[in-house]
C-alpha positions as CSV (number, residue, x, y, z in Angstrom):
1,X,18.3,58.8,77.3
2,X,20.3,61.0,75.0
3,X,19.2,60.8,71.2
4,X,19.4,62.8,68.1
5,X,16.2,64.8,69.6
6,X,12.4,64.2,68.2
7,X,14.4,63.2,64.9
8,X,15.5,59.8,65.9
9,X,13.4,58.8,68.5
10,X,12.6,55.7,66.3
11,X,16.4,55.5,65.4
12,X,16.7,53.9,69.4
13,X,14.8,51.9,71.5
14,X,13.3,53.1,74.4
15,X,15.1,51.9,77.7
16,X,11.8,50.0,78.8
17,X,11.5,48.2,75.5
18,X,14.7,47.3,75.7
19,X,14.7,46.1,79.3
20,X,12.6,43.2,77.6
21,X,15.4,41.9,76.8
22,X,18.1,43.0,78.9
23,X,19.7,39.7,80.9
24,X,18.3,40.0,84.8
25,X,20.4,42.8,86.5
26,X,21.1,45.0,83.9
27,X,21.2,48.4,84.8
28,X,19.3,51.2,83.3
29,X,22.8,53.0,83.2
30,X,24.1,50.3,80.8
31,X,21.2,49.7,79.1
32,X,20.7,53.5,77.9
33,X,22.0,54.0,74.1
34,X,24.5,56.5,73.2
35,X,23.8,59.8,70.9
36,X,23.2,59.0,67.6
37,X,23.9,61.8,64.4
38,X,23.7,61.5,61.3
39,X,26.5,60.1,59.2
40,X,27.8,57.9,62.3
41,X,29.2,55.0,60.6
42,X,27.2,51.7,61.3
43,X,29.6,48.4,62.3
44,X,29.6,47.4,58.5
45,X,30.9,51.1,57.3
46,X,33.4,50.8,55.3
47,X,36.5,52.5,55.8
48,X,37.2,56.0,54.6
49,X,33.4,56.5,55.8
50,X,35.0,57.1,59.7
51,X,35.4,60.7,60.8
52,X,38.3,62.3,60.4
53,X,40.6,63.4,62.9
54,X,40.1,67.3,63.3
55,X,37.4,68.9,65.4
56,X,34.8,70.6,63.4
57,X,32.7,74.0,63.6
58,X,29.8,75.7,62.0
59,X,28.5,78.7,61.0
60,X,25.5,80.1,58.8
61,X,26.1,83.1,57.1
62,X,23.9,85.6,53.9
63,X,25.4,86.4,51.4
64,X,23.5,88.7,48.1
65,X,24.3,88.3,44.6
66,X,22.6,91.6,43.1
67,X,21.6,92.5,39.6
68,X,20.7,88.9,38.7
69,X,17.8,88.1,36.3
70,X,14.0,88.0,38.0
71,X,13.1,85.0,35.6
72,X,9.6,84.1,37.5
73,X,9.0,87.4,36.7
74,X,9.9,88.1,33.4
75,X,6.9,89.0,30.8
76,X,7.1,90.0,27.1
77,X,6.6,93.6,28.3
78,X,9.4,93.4,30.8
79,X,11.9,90.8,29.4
80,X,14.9,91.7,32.0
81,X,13.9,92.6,35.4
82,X,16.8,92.2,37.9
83,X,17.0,91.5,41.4
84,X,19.2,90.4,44.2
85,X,19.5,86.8,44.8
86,X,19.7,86.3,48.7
87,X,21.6,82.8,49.8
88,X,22.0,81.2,53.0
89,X,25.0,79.1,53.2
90,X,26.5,76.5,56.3
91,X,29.7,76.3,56.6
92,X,31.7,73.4,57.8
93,X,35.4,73.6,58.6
94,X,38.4,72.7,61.1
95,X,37.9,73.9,64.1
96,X,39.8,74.9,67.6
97,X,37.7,74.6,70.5
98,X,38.2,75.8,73.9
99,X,38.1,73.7,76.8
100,X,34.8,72.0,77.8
101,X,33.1,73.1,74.4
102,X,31.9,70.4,72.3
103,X,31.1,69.4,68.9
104,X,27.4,69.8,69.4
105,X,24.5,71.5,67.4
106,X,20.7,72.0,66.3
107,X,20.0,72.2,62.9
108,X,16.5,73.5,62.2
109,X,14.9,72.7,58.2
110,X,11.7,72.3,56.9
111,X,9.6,69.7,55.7
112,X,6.9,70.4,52.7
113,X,7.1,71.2,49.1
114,X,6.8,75.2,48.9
115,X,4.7,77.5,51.4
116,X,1.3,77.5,50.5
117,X,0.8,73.7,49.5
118,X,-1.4,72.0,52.1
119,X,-0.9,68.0,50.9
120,X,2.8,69.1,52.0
121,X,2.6,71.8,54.3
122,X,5.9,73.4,55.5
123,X,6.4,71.6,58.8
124,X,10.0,72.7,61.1
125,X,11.9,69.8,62.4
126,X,15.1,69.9,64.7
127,X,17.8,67.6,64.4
128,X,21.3,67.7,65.9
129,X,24.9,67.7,64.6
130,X,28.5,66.9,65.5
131,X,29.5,70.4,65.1
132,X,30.6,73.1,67.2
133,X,28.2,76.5,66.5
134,X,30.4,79.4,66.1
135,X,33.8,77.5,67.4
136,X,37.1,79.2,66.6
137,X,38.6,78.5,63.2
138,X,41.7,75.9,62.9
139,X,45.1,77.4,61.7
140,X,45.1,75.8,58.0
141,X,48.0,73.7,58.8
142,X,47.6,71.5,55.6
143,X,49.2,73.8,53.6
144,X,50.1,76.9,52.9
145,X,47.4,77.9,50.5
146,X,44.7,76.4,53.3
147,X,42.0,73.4,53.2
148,X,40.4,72.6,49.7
149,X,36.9,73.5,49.4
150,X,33.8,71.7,49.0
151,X,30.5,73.4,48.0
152,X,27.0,71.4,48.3
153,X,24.6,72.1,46.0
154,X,21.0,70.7,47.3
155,X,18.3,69.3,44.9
156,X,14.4,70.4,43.9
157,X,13.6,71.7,46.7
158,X,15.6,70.6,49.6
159,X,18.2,72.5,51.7
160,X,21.6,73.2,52.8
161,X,21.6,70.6,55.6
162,X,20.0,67.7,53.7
163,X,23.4,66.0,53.8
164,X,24.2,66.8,57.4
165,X,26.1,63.5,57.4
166,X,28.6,64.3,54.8
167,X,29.1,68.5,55.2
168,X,30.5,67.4,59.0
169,X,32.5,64.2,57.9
170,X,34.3,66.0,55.3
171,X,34.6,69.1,57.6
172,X,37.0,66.6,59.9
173,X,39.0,65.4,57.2
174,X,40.3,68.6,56.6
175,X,38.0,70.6,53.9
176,X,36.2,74.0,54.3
177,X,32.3,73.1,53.0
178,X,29.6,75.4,52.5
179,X,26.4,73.9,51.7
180,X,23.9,76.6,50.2
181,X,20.1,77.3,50.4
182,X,19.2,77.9,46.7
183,X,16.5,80.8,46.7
184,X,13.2,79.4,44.7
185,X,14.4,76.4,45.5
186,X,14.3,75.4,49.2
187,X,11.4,73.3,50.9
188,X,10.9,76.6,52.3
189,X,10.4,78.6,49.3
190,X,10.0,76.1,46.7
191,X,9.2,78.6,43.0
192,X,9.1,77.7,39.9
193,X,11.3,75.4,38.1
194,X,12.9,77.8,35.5
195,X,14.6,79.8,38.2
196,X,16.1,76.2,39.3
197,X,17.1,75.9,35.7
198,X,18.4,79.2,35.4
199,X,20.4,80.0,38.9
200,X,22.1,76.6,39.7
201,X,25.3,76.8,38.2
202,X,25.3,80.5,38.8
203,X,25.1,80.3,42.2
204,X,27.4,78.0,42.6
205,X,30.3,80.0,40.8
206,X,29.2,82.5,42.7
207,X,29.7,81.1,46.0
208,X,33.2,79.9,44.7
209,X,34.0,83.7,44.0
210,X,32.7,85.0,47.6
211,X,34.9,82.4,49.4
212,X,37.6,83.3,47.5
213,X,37.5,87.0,48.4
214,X,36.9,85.6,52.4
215,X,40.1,83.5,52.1
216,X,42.3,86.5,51.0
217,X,44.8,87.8,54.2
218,X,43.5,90.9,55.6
219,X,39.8,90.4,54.6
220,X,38.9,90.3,57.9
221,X,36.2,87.4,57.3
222,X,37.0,84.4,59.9
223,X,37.8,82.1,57.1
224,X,40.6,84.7,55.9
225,X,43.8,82.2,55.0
226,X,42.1,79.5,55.8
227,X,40.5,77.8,52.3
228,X,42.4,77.0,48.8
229,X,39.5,77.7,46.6
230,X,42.2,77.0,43.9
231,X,41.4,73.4,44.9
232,X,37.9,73.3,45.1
233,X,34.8,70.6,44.4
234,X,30.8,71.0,43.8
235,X,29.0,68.0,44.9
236,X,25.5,68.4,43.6
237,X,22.4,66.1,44.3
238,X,19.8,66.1,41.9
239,X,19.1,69.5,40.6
240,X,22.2,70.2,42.1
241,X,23.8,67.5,39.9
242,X,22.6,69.3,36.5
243,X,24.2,72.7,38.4
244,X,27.6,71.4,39.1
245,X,28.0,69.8,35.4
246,X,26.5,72.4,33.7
247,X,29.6,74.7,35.9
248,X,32.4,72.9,34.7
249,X,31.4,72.8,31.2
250,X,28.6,70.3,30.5
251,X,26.6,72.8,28.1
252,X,22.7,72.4,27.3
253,X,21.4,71.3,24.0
254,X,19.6,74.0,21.9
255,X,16.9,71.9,22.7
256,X,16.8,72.6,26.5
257,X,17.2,76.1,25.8
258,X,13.7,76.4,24.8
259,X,12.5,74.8,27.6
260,X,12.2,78.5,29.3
261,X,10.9,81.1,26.8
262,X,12.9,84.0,26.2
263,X,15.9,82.3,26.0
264,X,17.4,83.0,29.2
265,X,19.0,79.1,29.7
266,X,21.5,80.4,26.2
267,X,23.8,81.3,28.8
268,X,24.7,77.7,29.5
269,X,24.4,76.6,26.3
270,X,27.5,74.9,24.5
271,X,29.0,77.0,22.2
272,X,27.9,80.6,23.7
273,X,31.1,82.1,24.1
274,X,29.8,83.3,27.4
275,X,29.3,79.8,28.4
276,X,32.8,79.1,27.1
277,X,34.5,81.9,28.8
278,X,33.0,81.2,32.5
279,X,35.4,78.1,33.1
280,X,36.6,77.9,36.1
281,X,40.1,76.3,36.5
282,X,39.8,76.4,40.4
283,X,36.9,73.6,40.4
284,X,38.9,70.2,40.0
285,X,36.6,67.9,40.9
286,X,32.7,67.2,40.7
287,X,30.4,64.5,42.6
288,X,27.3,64.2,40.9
289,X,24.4,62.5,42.7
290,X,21.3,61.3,40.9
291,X,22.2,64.1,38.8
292,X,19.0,65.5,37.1
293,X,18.7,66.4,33.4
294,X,19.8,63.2,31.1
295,X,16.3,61.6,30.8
296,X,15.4,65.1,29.6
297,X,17.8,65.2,27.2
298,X,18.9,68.5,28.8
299,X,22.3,67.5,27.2
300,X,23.4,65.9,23.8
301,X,26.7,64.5,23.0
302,X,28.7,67.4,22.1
303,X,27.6,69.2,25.3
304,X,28.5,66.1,27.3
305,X,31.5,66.4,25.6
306,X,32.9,69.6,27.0
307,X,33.2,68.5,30.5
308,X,36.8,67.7,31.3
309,X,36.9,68.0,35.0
310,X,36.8,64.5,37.2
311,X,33.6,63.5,38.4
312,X,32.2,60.8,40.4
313,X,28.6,59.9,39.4
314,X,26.7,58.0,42.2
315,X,23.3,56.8,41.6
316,X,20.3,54.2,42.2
317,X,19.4,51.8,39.0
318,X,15.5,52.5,39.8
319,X,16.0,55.9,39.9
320,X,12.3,57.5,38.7
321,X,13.0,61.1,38.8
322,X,16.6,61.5,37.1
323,X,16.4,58.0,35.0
324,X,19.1,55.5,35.4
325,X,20.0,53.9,31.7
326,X,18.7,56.7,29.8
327,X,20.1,59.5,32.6
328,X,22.7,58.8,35.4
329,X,24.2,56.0,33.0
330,X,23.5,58.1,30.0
331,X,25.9,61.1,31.9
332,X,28.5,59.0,32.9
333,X,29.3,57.6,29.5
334,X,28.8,60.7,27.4
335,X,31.0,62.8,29.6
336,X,33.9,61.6,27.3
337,X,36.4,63.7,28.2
338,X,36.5,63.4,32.0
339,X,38.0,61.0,34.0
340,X,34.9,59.4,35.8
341,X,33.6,56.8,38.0
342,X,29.9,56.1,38.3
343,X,29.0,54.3,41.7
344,X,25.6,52.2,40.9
345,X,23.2,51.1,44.3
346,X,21.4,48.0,42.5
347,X,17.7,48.2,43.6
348,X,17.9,52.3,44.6
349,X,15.8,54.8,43.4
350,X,16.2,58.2,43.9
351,X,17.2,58.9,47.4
352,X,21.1,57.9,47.3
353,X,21.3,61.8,48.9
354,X,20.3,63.1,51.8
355,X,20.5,62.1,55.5
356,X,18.9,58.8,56.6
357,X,16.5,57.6,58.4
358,X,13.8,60.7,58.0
359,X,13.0,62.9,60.5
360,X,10.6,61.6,62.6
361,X,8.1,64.5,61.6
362,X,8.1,62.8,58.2
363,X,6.0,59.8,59.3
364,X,3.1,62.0,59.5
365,X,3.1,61.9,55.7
366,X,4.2,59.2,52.6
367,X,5.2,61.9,50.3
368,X,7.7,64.2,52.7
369,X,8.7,60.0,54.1
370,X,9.8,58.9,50.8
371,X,11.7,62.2,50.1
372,X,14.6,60.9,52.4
373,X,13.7,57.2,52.2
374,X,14.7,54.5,50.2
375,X,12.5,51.7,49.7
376,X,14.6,48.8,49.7
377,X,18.4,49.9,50.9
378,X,18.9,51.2,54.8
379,X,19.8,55.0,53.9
380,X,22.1,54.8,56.7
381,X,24.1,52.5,55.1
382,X,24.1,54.7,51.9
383,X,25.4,57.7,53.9
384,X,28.2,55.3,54.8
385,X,29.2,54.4,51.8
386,X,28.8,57.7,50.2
387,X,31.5,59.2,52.9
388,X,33.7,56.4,51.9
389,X,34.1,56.6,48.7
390,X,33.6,60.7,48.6
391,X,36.9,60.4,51.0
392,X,38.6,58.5,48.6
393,X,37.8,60.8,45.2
394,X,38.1,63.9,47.0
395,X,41.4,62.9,48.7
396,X,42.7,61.7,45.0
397,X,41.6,65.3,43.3
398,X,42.0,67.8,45.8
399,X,44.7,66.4,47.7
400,X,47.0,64.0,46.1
401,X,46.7,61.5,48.5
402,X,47.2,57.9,48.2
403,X,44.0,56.4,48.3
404,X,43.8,55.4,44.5
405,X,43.4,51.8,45.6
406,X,40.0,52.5,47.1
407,X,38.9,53.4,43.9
408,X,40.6,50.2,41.5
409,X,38.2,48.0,42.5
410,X,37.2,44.5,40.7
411,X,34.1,44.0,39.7
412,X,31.0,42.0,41.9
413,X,28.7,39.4,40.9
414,X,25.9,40.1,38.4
415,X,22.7,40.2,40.8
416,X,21.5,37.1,42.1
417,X,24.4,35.5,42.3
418,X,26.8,34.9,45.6
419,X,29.7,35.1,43.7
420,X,33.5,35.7,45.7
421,X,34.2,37.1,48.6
422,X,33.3,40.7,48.7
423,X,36.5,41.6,51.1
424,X,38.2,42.1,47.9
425,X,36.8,45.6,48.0
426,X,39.5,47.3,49.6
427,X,38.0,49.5,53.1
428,X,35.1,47.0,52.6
429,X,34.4,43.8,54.7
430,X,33.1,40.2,53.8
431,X,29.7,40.9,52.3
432,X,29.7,44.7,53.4
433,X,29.7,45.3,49.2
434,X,27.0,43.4,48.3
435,X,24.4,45.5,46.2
436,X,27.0,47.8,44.5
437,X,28.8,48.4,41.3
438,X,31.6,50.7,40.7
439,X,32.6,51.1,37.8
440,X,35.3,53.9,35.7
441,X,35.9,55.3,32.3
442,X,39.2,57.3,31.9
443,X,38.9,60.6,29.4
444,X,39.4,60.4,26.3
């Protein structure tokens, strides 16, 4: 029986349990059940959540950002040490492959909450992907300048291949992504906050800027002609939510300044003409997932204010670690002059992220469980409907393609009530929308 490893070994019966029930004569053959990855779309998927049409490789790949501020270990005495930021990155794109080589990986992550913590020890885990390790780059047929590109920014701590399901799905579709690993900020490494605080949005420009010097001809890096990084879009979870606004010009409040002494957040404050001046016209669209930092008032109006970039928000309205009505809502409206949508899972908390169901390591312990889990939606059907409507927003902003309707949606029944048919969500079938909300506010 071929499954998605130790990972989803509860994703799939076993063939005896399921002889149980098999009608007399069934053979084991027809009885065994086909691999199973993350982000395969479930018979209710809607739509835009199928792969895409293009075969898809990986590849891992350092890179070093030097001379960057040592915040964990900045002291009155020594208020500027420097050091070099080392970041692991996947990368998803188009692929060629040869005869007889498929689109078939292992991933190996972590589990935990920082090395040395023994409630949440860090534990490996294996799981396996529809990508080809190493495969031989696509031409970029899609246009001259190459395929858009996507970077994934992970939350507090978690890792570049939390969102397996997406990184490959958008791969297909036609996009060079790279997904980083934060450092101080992994499951693996898991430091303290202020450097999350402090390096988000940096290393996400920052990973814009390497690309771009891979994509020029003659660079000899195998993505050389390959990516438009003039059409590029962070997708953030979390932590990485508060990055990607904060790098396309959500400035902090003087407020959240002072959460880390010294003053080292000024840099993305509103109003520091370095802050100002670090724009980046290349990044034309955000998707911000249970973005972190409105509850915390990281942000007041004017800082909202200054993003102008289109973002989809996507969030749970029980969410207890970035806040809903006084945080993913809060974001949403105050952004007031960017075109935005704000996708709303009625009942969800927190988890509207990362791959689903958990590995199967995670049953060993409620806290590393409910780090992938939600407690009242089937994740699986959230990665589903995250693909889908990322497809659509990312198609609209990156690519001018003609999926606009996917996105014009009417509005569902208040909660509790049946209400019309739900098939009037385009890409969506009877009932398949129950439990959302989408909802869109144009700029200003």
């Amino acid at each position: 029986m071929k499954a998605v490893g130790k990972m989803a070994m509860h994703l799939v019966m076993g063939a005896a349990a399921m002889a149980a029930f098999a009608p007399v004569g069934a053979s084991a053959a027809a009885l065994a059940p086909t691999a199973e990855y993350y982000g395969d779309a479930r018979p209710d998927a809607p739509e835009l959540a199928a792969r895409g049409p293009l075969r898809v490789g990986v590849r891992t790949q350092v890179i070093e950002h030097a001379g960057q501020l040592d915040i964990l270990r900045a002291t009155a005495g020594n208020p500027d040490p420097r050091y070099t930021r080392k970041l692991t990155l996947e990368i998803w794109y188009p692929a060629s492959l040869a005869p007889g080589e498929k689109e078939h990986t292992v991933y190996t992550d972590v589990l935990g909450s920082g090395p040395g913590n023994p409630a949440r020890p860090n534990t490996p885990f294996q799981f396996t992907g529809r990508a080809a390790r190493d495969a031989k780059p696509a031409p970029a047929t899609v246009s001259s300048s190459g395929y858009p590109l996507v970077i994934v920014s992970h939350g507090y701590p978690g890792s570049r291949l939390q969102m397996s399901y997406l990184t490959e799905n958008l791969a297909s579709k036609g996009y060079i992504v790279v997904a980083i690993d934060h450092a101080e900020s992994t499951r693996a490494d898991k430091a303290g906050f202020p450097s999350t605080l402090l390096n988000r949005p940096l290393d996400d420009l920052f990973v814009l800027e390497t690309v771009a010097g891979w994509s020029k001809a003659g660079s000899g890096h195998f993505l050389a002609g390959r990516v438009d990084t003039g059409n590029t879009a962070l997708v953030g979870y979390s932590m990485g939510g508060y990055g990607a606004l904060n790098a396309v010009g959500a400035g902090i409040s003087e407020a959240a300044v002072a959460y880390v002494s010294g003053g080292a957040l000024a840099i993305h404050q509103q109003g520091n003409p370095r802050f100002d001046a670090r724009r980046d016209p290349r990044i034309k669209a955000v998707v911000a997932i249970a973005p972190w930092g409105g509850a915390g008032k990281i942000w007041d109006a004017a800082g909202l204010a200054g993003m102008r970039t289109p973002t989809l928000f996507i969030g749970g309205d029980q969410d207890d670690i970035s806040g809903y009505e006084d945080g993913v809502l809060r974001l949403f409206q105050g952004a007031v002059n960017a075109d935005r949508y704000l996708l709303t899972y009625r009942g969800a908390r927190h988890n509207t992220a990362p791959n689903s169901p958990p590995p199967a390591a995670a049953a060993a312990g409620f806290e590393d469980f409910m780090a992938y889990a939600e407690p009242v939606w089937d994740s699986r059907r959230i990665n589903n409907i995250n693909q889908h409507f990322i497809t659509a927003f990312l198609g609209i902003t990156l690519k001018g393609q003609p999926l606009q309707p996917y996105l014009d949606l009417p509005a569902l029944p208040a909660a509790g009530t049946a209400g019309p048919d739900t098939a009037e969500w385009k890409g969506f079938r009877k009932r398949a929308a129950v439990g959302l909300q989408l909802r869109h506010l144009p700029a200003q």
